[in-house]
C-alpha positions in Angstrom: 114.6 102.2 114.1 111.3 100.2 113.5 110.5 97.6 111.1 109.6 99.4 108.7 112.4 101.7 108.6 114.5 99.1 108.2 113.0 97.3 105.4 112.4 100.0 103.4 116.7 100.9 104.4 117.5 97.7 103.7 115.2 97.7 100.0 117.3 101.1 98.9 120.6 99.4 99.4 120.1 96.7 97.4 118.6 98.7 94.9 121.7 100.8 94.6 123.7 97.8 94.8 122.1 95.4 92.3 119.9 98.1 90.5 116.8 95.2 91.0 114.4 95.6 93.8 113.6 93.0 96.2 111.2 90.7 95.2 107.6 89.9 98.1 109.2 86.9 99.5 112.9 89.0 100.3 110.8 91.8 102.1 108.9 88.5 103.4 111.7 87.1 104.9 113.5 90.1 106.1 110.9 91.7 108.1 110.2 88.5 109.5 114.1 88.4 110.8 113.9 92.1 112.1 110.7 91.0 113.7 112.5 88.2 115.7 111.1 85.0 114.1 112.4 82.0 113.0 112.0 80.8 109.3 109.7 78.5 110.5 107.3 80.8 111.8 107.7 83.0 108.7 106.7 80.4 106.6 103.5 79.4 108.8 102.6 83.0 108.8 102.7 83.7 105.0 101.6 80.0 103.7 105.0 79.5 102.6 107.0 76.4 102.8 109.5 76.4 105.8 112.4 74.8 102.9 111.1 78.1 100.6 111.6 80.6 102.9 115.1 78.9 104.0 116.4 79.0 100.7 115.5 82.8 99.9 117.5 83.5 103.0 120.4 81.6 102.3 120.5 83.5 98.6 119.1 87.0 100.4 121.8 87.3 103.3 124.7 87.4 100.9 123.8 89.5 98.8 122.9 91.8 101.7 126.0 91.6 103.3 127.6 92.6 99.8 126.0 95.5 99.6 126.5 96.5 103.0 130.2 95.4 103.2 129.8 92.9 106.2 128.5 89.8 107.4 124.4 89.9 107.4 122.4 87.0 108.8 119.0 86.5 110.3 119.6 87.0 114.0 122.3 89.8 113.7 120.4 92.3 110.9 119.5 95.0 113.4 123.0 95.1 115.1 124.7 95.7 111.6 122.0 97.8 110.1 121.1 99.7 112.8 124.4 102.3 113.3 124.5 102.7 109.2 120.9 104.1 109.1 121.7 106.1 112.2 125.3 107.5 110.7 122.8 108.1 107.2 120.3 109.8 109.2 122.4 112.1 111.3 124.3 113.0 108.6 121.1 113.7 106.1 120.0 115.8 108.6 123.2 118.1 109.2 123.0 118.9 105.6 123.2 123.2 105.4 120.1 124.3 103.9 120.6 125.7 100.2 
């Protein structure tokens, strides 16, 4: 799965779970995570401050795990979002043709 799989995953399940879409800074901060960095080097890289981009994560991984039904933070996203997307993908793609 690349990044951009994943964020654009990770935006339609909170959409079906909160029926909002993610705001910039979310998709900011969460393709920063799946990229590996650190809020620090988010922030840096998008001119935001480090204590800004700490406090949308801290309100962003809850709600994530919510929707997901298990525990989401920044360094364990691909490990829990990874085997959902491919379980969603196999089976979208097994689907009998009508």
């Amino acid at each position: 799965m690349n990044t951009d799989d994943a964020v654009e995953f990770v935006k339609l399940q909170i959409k079906q779970y909160t029926t909002k879409p993610l705001k910039d800074i979310q998709i900011v901060v969460l393709r920063g995570c799946l990229e590996g960095k650190y809020y620090r080097t988010i922030a840096k890289e998008n001119g935001f401050s480090y204590h800004y981009v700490k406090e949308i994560g801290s309100e962003f991984w809850p709600i994530l795990s919510e929707a997901l039904g298990t525990k989401v933070i920044p360094r364990n996203i691909r490990a829990v979002i990874e085997p959902t997307f491919r379980t969603l993908t196999v089976t979208h793609q097994k689907k009998p043709p009508k």
